[in-house]
Each structure stands twice: as structure tokens, then as C-alpha cells.
C-alpha positions, -999 to +999 in steps of 0.1 A: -139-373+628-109-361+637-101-340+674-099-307+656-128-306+633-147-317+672-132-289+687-144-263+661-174-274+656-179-275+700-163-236+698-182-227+671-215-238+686-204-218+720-196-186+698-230-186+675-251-196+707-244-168+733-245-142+697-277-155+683-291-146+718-277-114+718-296-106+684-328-118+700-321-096+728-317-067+703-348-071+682-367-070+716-350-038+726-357-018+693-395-034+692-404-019+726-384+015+719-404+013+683-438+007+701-432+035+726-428+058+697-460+050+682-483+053+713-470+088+715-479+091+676-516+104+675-544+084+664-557+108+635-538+139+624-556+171+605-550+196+588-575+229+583-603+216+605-642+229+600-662+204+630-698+219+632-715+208+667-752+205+674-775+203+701-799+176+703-829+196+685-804+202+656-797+234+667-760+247+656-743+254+687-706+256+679-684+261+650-644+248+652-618+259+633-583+246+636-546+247+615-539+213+630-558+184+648-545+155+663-563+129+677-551+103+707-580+076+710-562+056+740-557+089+757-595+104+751-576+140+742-577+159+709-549+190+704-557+217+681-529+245+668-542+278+663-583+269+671-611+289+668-642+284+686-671+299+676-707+302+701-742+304+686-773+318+702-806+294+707-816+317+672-786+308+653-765+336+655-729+340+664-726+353+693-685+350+706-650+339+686-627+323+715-592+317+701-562+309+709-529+297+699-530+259+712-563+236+728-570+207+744-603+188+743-607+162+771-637+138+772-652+154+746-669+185+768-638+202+780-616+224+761-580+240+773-571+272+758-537+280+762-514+313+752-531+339+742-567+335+750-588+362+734-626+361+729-643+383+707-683+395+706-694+389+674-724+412+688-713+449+680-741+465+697-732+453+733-706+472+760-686+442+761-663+440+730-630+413+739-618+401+770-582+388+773-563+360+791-531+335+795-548+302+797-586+292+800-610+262+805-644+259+786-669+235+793-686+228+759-720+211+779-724+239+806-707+271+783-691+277+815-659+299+809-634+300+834-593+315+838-577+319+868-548+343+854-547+380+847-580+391+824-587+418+805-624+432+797-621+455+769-656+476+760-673+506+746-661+530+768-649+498+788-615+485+806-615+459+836-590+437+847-589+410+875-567+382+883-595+356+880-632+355+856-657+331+851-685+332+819-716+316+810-725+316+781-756+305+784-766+330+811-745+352+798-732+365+829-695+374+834-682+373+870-647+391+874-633+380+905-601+389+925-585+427+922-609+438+902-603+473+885-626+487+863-626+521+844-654+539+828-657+569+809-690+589+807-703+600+773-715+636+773 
């Protein structure tokens, strides 16, 4: 062999070494950026959501509604665009719509409700029609309800507003607490 087919073949090898590594380098890059990207990517995405939840004795105790679901597994969180919550009584019957325009369930038992929190009474023949809020927390187990922003209470005959409420649903008691100011008119 002569001295310049040796000296090629010795600078090629110290070219295609050092680029071969390179390109290893770069296919590790991209795979880590590529698996980033897809433990941000939910588990399970859907669309128009029905979940019906019962109690133990069978009992229907919620309905969900939601425009979009999507699931995270590794993360134990479900969001929801647009969801509607619906509460049943121990006889079956509706009994409150809580919507809003995003949620978050967490461990299964809590729900976030964020931007524009309104719950309805599906009840017609009770003072207590809708109350209002920014951003609330629901505890699916407990029906506790609870928002620390502004509230509104809207009612037959009915307006309150604090800074803070809590709900149970169960109980159905409603605590309104901090700067509370309630009007009532009187029916003749």
C-alpha cells in the first residue's frame, strides 16, 4: 500500500469517527425532547363526555358532562372543557347544575372549577336560585363546596354577596363568610 492511500484511509477514519459520534449524540437529543413531548400528551383524550357516578347502594349520585376530557394516568389528574356537574338527592332527583368553563379532577374525589363558576338549583320551589363565583373546589366524597373569591347568591326575592362560601350538599347548608351583604325584599 502505498503512503497516500495510508494517509486517507488514517484521515478518513479521524473524520467519520468524531461525525458518527455526533449523529449519536443527536438521536439522543431528539429522543429525550421527543419523550418530554409525550409525557405532557394525556393518557386518554374525549370528546362529549356522559360519566354517570354511583354510590355504593347503586344510588345515582352524580351526572358529568364535558366538551373535552383528557386523561393524565402518571399524574392522577383528569381536565374537562366546558363541564357540567350535576347533584342528585338520596331519592334520585336533581337537585344542583355546577358549571363552569374549565375542571380539574384530582385523586378522583376533588374537582377544580375554574372561570366562571355558576351553580344552578334544579329545585324551583326553594329561595335559593344560583350562586356565582371565579374559581371553586368540590369534594365529590364529602359534597363539600368551597370558593374563596367574590360570590354571588342570587334568590326569590334574594341577592347576597361575600368574599368567601362554603356548601354542603349533603347538609345542605350554605355558609357565606367574609363581608357579607345581603338584600331582601318583602312581598306584600
Amino acid at each position: 500500500m502505498n503512503i497516500f492511500k495510508k494517509w486517507s484511509i488514517i484521515i478518513l477514519f479521524f473524520i467519520t469517527i468524531p461525525l458518527i459520534i455526533l449523529n449519536i449524540k443527536n438521536k439522543m437529543f431528539f429522543t429525550k425532547i421527543d419523550q418530554k413531548k409525550n409525557n405532557d400528551q394525556p393518557d386518554h383524550q374525549i370528546n362529549n363526555s356522559t360519566t354517570f357516578i354511583y354510590s355504593t347502594n347503586g344510588n345515582l349520585i352524580y351526572k358529568f358532562f364535558s366538551d373535552k376530557t383528557n386523561n393524565y394516568n402518571k399524574k392522577k389528574t383528569t381536565l374537562f372543557l366546558n363541564p357540567i356537574l350535576i347533584t342528585y338527592n338520596k331519592k334520585g332527583i336533581p337537585t344542583w347544575k355546577i358549571k363552569s368553563l374549565k375542571s380539574k379532577l384530582i385523586n378522583t374525589n376533588i374537582i377544580y372549577f375554574y372561570n366562571n363558576v355558576q351553580i344552578n338549583n334544579l329545585i324551583k320551589k326553594t329561595i335559593i336560585q344560583q350562586i356565582t363565583t371565579k374559581n371553586a373546589i368540590f369534594n365529590l366524597t364529602t359534597k363539600d363546596f368551597f370558593s374563596d373569591e367574590k360570590t354571588i347568591i342570587i334568590g326569590h326575592n334574594l341577592l347576597s354577596n361575600s368574599l368567601k362560601i362554603k356548601i354542603n350538599f349533603c347538609n345542605e347548608t350554605i355558609e357565606l363568610i367574609k363581608d357579607v351583604k345581603t338584600s331582601y325584599k318583602i312581598k306584600k
